[in-house]
PDB file with SEQRES, HELIX, SHEET and CRYST1 records, atoms N, CA, C and O in Angstrom:
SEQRES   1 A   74  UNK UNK UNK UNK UNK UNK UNK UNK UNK UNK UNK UNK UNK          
SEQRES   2 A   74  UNK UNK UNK UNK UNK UNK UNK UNK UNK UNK UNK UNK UNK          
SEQRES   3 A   74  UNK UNK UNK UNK UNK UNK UNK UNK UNK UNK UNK UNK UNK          
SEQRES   4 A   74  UNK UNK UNK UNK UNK UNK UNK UNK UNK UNK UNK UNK UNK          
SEQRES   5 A   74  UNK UNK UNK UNK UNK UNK UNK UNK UNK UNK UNK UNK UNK          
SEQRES   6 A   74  UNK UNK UNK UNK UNK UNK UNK UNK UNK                          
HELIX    1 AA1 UNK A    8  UNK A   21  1                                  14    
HELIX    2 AA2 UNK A   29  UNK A   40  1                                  12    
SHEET    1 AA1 2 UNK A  50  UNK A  52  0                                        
SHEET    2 AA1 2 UNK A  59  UNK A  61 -1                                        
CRYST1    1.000    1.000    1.000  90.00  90.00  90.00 P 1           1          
ATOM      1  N   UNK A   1      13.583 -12.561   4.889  1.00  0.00           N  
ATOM      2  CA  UNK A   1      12.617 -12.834   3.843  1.00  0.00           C  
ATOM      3  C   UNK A   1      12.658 -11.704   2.818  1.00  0.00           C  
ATOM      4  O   UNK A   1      12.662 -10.515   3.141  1.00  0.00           O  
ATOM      5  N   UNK A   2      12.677 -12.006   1.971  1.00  0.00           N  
ATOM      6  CA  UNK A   2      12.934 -10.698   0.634  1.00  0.00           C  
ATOM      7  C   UNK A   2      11.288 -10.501   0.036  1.00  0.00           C  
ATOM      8  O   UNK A   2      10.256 -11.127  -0.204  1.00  0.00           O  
ATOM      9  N   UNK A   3      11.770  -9.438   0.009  1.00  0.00           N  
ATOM     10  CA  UNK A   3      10.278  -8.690  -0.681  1.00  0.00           C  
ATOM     11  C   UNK A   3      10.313  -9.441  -1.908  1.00  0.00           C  
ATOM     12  O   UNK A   3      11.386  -9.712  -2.448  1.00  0.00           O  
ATOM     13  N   UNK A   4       8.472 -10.025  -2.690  1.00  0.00           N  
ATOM     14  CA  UNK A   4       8.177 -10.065  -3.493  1.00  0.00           C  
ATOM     15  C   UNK A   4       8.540  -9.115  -4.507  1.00  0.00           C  
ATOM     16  O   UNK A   4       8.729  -7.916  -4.302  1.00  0.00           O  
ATOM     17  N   UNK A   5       8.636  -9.741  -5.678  1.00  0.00           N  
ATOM     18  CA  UNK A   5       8.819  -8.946  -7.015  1.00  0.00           C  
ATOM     19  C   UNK A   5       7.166  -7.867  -7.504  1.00  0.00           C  
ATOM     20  O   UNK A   5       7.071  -6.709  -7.911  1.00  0.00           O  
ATOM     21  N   UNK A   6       6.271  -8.763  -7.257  1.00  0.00           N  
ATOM     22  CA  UNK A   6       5.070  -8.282  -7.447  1.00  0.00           C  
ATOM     23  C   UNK A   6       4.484  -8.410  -6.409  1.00  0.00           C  
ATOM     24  O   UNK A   6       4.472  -9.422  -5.708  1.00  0.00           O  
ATOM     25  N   UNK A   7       3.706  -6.959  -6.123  1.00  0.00           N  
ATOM     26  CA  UNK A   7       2.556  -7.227  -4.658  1.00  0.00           C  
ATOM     27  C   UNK A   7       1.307  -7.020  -5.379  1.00  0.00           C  
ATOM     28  O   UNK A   7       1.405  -6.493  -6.487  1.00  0.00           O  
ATOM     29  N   UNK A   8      -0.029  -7.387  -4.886  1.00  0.00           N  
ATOM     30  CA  UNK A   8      -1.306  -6.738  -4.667  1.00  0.00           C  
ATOM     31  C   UNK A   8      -1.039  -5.360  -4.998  1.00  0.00           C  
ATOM     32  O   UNK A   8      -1.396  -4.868  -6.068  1.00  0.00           O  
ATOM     33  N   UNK A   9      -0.390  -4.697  -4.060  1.00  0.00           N  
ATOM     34  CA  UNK A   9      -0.645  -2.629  -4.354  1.00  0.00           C  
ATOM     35  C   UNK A   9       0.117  -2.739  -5.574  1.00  0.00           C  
ATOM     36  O   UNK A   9      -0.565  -2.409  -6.545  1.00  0.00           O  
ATOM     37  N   UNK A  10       1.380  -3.113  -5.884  1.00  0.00           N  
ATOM     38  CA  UNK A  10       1.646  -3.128  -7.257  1.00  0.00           C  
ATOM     39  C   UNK A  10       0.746  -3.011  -8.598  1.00  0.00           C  
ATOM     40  O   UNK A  10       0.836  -2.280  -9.584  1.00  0.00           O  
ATOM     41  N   UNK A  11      -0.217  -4.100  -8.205  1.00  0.00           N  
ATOM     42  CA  UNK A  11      -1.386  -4.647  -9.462  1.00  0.00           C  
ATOM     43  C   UNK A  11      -2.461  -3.620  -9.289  1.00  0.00           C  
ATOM     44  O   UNK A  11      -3.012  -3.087 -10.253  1.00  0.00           O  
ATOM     45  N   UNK A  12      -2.752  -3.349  -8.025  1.00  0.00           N  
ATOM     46  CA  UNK A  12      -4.102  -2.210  -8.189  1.00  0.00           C  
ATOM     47  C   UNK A  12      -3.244  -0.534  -8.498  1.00  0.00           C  
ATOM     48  O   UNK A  12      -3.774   0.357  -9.162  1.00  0.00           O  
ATOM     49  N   UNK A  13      -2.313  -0.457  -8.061  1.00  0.00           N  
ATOM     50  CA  UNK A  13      -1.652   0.980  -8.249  1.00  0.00           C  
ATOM     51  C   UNK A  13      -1.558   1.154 -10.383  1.00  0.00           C  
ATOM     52  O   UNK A  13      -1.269   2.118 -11.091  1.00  0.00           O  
ATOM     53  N   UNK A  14      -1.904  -0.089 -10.679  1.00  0.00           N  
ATOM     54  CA  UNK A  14      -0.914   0.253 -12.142  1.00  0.00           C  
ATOM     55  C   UNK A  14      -2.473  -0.024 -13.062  1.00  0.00           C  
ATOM     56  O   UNK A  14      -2.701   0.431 -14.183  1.00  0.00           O  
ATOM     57  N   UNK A  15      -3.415  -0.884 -12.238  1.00  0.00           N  
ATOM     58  CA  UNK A  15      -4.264  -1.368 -13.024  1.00  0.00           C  
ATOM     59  C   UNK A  15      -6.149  -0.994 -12.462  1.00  0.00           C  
ATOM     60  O   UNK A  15      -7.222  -1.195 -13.032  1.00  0.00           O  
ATOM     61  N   UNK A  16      -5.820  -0.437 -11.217  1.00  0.00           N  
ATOM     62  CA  UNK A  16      -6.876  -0.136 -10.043  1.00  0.00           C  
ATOM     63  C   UNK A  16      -7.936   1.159 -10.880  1.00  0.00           C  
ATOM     64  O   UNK A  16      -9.112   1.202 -11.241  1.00  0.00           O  
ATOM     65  N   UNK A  17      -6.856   2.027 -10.917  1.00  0.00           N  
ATOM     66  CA  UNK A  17      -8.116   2.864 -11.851  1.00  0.00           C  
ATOM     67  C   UNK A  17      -8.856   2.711 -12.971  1.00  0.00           C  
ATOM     68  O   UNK A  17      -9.939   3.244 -13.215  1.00  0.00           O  
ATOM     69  N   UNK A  18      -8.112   1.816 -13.778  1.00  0.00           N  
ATOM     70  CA  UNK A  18      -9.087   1.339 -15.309  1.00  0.00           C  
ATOM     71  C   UNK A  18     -10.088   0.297 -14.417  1.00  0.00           C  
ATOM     72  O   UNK A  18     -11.306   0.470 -14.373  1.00  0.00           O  
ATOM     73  N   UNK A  19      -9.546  -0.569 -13.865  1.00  0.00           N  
ATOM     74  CA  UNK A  19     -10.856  -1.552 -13.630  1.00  0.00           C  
ATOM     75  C   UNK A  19     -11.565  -1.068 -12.519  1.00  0.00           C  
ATOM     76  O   UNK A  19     -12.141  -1.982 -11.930  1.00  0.00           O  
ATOM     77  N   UNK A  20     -11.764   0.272 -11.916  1.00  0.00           N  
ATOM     78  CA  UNK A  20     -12.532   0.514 -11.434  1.00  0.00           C  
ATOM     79  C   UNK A  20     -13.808   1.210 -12.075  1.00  0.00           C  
ATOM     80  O   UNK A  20     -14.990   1.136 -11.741  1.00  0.00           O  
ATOM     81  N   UNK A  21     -13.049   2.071 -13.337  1.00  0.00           N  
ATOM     82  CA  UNK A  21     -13.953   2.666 -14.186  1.00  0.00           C  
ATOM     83  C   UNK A  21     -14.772   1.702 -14.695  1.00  0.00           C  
ATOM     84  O   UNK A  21     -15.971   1.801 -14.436  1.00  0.00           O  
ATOM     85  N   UNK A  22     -14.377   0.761 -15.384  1.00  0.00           N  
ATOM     86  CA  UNK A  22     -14.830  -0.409 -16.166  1.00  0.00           C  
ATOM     87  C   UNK A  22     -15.643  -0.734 -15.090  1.00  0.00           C  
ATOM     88  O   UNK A  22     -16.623  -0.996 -15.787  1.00  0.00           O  
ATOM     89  N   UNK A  23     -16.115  -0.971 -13.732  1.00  0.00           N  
ATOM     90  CA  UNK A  23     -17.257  -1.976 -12.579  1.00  0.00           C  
ATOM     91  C   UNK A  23     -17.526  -0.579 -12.117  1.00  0.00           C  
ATOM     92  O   UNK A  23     -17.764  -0.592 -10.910  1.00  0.00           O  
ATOM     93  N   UNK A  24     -17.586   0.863 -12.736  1.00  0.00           N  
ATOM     94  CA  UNK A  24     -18.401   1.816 -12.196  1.00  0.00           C  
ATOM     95  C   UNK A  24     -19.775   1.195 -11.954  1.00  0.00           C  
ATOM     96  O   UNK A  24     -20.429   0.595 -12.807  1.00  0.00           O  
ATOM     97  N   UNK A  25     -20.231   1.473 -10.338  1.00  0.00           N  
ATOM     98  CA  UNK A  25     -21.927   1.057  -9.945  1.00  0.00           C  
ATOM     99  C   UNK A  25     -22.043  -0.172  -9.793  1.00  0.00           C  
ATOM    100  O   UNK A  25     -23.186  -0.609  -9.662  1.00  0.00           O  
ATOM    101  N   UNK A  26     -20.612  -1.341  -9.758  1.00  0.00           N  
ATOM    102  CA  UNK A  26     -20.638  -2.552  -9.646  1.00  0.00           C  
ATOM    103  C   UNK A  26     -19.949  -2.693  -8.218  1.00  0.00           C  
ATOM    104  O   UNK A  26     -19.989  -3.740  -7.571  1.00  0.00           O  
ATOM    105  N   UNK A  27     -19.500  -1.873  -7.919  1.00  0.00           N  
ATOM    106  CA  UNK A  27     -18.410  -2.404  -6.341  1.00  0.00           C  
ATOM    107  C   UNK A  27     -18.792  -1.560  -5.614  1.00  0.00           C  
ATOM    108  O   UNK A  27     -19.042  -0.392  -5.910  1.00  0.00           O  
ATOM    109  N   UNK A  28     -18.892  -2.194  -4.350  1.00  0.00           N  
ATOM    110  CA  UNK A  28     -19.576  -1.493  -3.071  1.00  0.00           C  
ATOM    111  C   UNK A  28     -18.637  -0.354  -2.234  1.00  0.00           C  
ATOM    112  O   UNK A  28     -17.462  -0.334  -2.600  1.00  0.00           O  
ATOM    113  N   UNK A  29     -19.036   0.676  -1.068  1.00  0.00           N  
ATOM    114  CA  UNK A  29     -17.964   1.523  -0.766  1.00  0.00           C  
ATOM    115  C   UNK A  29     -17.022   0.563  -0.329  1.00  0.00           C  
ATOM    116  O   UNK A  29     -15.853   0.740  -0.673  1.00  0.00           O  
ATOM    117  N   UNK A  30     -17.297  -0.380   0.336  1.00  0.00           N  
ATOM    118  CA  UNK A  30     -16.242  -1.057   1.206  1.00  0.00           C  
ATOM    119  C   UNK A  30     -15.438  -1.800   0.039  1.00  0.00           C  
ATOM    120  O   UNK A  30     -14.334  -2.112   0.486  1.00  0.00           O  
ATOM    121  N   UNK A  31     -15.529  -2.039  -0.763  1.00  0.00           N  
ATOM    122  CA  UNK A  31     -14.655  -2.686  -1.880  1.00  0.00           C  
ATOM    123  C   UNK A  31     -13.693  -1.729  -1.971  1.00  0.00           C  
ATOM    124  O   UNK A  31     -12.553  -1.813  -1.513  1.00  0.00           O  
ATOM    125  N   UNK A  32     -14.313  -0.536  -2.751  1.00  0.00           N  
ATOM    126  CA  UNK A  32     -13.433   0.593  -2.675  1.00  0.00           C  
ATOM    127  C   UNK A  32     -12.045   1.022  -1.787  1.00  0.00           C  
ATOM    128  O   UNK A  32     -10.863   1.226  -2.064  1.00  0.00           O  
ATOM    129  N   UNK A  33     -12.959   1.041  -0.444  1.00  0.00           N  
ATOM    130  CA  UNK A  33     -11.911   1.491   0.653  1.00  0.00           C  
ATOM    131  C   UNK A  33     -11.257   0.347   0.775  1.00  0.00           C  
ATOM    132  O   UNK A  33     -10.147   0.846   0.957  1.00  0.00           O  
ATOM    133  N   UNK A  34     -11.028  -1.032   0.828  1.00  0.00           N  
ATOM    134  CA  UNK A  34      -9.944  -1.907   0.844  1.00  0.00           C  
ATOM    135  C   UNK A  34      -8.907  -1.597  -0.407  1.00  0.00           C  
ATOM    136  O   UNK A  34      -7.682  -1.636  -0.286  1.00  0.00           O  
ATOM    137  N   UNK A  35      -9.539  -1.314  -1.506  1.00  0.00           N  
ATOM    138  CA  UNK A  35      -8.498  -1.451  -2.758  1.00  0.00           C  
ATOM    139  C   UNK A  35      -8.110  -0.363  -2.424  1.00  0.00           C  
ATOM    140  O   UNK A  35      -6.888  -0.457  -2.541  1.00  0.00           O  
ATOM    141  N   UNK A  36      -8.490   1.281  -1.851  1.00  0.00           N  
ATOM    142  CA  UNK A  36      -7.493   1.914  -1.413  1.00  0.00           C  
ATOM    143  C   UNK A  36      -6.561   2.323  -0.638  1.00  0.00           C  
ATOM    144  O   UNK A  36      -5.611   3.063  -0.889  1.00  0.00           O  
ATOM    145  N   UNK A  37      -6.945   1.677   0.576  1.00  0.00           N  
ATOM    146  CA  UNK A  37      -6.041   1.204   1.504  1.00  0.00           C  
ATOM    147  C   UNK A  37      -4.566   0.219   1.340  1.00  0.00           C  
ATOM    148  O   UNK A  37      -3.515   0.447   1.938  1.00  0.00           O  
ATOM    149  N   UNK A  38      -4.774  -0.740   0.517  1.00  0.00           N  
ATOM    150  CA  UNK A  38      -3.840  -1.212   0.084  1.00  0.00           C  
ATOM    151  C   UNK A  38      -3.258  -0.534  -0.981  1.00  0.00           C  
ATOM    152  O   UNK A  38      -2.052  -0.470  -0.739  1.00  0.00           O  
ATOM    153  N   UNK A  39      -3.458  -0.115  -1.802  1.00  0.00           N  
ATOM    154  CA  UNK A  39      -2.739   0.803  -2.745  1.00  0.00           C  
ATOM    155  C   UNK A  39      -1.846   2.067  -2.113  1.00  0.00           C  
ATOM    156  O   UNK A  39      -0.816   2.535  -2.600  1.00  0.00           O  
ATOM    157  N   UNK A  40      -2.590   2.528  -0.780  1.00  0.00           N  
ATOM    158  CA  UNK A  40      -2.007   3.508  -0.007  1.00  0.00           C  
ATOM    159  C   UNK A  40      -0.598   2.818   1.196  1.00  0.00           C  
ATOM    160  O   UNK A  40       0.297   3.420   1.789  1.00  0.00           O  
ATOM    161  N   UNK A  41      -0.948   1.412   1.158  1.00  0.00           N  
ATOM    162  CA  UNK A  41      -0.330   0.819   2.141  1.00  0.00           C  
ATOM    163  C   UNK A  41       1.232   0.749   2.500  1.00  0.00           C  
ATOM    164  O   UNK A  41       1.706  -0.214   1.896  1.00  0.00           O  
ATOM    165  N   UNK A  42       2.039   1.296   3.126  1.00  0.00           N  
ATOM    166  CA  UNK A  42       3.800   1.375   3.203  1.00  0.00           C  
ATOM    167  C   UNK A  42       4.042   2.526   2.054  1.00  0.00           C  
ATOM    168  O   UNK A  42       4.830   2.207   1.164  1.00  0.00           O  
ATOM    169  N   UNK A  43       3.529   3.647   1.992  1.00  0.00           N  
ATOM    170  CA  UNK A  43       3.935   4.632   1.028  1.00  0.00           C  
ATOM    171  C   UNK A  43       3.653   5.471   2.196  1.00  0.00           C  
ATOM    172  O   UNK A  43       3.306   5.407   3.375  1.00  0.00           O  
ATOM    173  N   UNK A  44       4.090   6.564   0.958  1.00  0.00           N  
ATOM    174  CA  UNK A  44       4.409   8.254   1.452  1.00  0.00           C  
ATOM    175  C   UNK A  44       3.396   8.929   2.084  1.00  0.00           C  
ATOM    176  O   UNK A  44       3.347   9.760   2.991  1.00  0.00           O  
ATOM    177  N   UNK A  45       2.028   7.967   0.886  1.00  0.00           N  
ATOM    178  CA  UNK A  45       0.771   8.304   1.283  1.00  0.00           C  
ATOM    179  C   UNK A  45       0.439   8.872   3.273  1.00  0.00           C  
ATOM    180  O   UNK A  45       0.054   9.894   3.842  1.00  0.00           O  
ATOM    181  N   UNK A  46       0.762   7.857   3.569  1.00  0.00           N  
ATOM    182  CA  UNK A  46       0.174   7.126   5.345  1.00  0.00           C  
ATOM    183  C   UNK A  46       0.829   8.071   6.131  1.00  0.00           C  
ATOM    184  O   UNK A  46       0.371   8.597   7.145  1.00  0.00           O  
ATOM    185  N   UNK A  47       2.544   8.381   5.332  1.00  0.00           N  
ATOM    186  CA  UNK A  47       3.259   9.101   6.207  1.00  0.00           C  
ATOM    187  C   UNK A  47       4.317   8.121   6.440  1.00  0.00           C  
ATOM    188  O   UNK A  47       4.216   7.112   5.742  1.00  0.00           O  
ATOM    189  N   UNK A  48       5.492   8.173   7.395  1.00  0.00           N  
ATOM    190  CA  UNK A  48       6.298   7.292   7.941  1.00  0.00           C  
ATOM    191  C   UNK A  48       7.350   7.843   8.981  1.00  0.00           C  
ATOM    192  O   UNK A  48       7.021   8.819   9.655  1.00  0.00           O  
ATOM    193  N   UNK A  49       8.359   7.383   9.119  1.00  0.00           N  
ATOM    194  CA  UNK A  49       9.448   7.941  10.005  1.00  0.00           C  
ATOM    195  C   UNK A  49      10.415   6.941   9.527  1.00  0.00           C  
ATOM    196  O   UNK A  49      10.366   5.817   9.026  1.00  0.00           O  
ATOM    197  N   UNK A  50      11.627   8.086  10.001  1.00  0.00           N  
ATOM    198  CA  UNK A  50      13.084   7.599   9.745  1.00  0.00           C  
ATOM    199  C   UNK A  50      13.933   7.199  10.435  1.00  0.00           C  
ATOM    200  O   UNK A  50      14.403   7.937  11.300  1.00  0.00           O  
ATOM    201  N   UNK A  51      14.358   5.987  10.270  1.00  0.00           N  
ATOM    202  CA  UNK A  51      15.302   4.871  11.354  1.00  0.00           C  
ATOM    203  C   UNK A  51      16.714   5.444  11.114  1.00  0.00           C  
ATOM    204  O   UNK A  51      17.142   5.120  10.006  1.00  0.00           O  
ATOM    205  N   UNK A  52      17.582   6.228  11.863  1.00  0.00           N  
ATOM    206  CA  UNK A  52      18.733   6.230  11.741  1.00  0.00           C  
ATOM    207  C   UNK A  52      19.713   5.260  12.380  1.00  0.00           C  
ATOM    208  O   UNK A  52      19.564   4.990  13.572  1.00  0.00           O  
ATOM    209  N   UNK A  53      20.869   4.623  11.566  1.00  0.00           N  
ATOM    210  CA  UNK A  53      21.809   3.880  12.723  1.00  0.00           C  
ATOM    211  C   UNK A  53      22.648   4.030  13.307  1.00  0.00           C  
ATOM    212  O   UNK A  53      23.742   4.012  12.742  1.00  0.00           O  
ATOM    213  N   UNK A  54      22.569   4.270  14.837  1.00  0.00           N  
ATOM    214  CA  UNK A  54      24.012   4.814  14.910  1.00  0.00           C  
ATOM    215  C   UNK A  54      25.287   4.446  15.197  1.00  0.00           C  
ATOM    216  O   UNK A  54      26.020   4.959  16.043  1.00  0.00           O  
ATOM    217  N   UNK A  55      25.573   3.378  14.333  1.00  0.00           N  
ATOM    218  CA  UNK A  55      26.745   3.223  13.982  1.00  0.00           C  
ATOM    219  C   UNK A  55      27.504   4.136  12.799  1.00  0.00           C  
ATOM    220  O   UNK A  55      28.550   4.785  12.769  1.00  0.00           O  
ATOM    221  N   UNK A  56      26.630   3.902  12.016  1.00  0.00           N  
ATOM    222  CA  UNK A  56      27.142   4.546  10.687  1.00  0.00           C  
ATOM    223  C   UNK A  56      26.362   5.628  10.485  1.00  0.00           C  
ATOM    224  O   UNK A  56      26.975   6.542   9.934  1.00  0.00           O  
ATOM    225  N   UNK A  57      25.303   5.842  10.717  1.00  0.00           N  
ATOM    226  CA  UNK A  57      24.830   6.813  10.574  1.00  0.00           C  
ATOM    227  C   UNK A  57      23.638   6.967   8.960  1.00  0.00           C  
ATOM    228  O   UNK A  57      23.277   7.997   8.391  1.00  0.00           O  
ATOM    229  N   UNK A  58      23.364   5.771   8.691  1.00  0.00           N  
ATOM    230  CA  UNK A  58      22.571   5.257   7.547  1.00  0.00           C  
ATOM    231  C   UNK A  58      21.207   5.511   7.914  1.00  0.00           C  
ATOM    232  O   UNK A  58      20.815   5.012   8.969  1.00  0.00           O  
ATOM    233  N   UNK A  59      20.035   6.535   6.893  1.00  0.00           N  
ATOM    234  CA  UNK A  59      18.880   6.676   7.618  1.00  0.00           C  
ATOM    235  C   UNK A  59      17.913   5.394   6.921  1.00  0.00           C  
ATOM    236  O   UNK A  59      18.530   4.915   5.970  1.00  0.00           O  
ATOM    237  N   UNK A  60      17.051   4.958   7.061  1.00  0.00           N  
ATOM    238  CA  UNK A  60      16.130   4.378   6.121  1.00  0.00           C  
ATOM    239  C   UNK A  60      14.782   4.519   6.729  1.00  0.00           C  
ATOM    240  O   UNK A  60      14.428   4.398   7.901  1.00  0.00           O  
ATOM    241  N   UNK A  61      14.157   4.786   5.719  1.00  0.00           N  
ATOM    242  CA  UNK A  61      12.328   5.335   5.576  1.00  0.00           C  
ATOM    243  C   UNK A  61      11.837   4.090   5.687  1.00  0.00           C  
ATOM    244  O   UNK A  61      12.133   3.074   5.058  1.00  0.00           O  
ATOM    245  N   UNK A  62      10.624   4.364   7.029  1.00  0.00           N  
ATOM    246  CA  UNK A  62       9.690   3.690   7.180  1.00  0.00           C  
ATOM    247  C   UNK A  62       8.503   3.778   7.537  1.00  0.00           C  
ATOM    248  O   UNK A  62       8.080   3.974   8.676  1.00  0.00           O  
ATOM    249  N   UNK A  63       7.697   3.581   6.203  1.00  0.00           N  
ATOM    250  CA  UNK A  63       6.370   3.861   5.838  1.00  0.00           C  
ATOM    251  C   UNK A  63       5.620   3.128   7.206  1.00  0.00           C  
ATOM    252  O   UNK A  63       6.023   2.275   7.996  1.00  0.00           O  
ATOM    253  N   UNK A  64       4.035   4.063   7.061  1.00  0.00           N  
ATOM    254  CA  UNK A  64       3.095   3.118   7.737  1.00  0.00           C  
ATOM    255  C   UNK A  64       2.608   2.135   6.979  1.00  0.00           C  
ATOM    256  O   UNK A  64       3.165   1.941   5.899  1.00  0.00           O  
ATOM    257  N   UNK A  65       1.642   1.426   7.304  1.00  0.00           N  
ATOM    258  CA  UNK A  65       1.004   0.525   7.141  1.00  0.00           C  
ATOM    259  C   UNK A  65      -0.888   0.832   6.957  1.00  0.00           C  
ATOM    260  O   UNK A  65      -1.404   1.361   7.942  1.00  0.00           O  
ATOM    261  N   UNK A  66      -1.474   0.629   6.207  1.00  0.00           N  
ATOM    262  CA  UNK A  66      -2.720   0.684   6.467  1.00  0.00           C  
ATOM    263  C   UNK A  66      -3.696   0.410   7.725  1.00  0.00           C  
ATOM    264  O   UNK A  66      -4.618   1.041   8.242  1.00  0.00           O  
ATOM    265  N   UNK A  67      -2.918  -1.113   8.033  1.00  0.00           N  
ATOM    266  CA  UNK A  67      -3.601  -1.370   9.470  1.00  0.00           C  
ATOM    267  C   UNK A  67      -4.707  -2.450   8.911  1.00  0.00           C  
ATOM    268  O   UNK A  67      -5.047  -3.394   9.623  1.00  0.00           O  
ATOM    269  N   UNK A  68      -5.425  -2.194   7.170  1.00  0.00           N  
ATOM    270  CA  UNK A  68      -6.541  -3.356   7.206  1.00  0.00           C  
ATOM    271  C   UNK A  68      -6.473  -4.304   6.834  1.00  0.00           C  
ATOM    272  O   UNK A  68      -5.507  -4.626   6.143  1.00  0.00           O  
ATOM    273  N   UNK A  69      -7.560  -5.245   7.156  1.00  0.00           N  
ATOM    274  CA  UNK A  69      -6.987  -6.383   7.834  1.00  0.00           C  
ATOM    275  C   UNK A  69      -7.487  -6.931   6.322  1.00  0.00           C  
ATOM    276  O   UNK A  69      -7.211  -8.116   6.134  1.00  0.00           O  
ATOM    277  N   UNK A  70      -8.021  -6.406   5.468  1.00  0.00           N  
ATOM    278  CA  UNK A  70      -8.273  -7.321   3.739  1.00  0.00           C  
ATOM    279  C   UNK A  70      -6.687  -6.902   3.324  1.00  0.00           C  
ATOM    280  O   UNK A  70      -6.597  -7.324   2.172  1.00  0.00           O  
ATOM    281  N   UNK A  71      -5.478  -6.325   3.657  1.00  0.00           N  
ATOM    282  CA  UNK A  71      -4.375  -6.003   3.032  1.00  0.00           C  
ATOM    283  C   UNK A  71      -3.532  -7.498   3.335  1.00  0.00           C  
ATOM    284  O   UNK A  71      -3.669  -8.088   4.407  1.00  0.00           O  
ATOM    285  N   UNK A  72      -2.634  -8.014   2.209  1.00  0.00           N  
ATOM    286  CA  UNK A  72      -1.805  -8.726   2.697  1.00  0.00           C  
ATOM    287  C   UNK A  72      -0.539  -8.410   3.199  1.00  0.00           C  
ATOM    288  O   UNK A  72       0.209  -9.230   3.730  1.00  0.00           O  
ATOM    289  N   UNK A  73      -0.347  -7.467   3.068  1.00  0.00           N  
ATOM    290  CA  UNK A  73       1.263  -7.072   3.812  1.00  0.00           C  
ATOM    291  C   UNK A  73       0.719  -7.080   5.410  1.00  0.00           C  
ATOM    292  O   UNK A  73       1.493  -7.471   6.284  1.00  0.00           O  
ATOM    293  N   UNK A  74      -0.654  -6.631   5.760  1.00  0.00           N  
ATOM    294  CA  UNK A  74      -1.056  -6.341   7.177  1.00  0.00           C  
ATOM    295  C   UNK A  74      -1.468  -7.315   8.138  1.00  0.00           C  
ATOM    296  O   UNK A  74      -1.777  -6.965   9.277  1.00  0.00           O  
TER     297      UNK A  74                                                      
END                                                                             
């Protein structure tokens, strides 16, 4: 299955801080912590580890995951 062109963290990473300013005193903590959880979600943020193969010897990075359950990758 191939990754989408556009995700959710895509749209809040590029657009999350203006429209949060804009609903300052309008969105609850828990709103908050979902939109940052997903914005944090499969990045550097979380942390990750590295899959080496050993055949060839090819490493590839793999992020965590948020874990919550309002994320759609999760």
């Amino acid at each position: 299955m191939e990754r989408p062109t556009l995700e959710v963290a895509d749209i809040f990473r590029t657009h999350g801080p203006a429209w949060r300013a804009a609903q300052r005193g309008r969105l609850s903590g828990g709103q908050l912590k979902v939109m940052s959880a997903i914005e944090q979600c499969r990045s550097a943020a979380l942390g990750g580890h590295v899959l080496r193969c050993e055949g060839c010897g090819t490493d590839q990075v793999s992020y965590n995951s948020c874990r919550n359950r309002h994320c759609p990758k999760c």
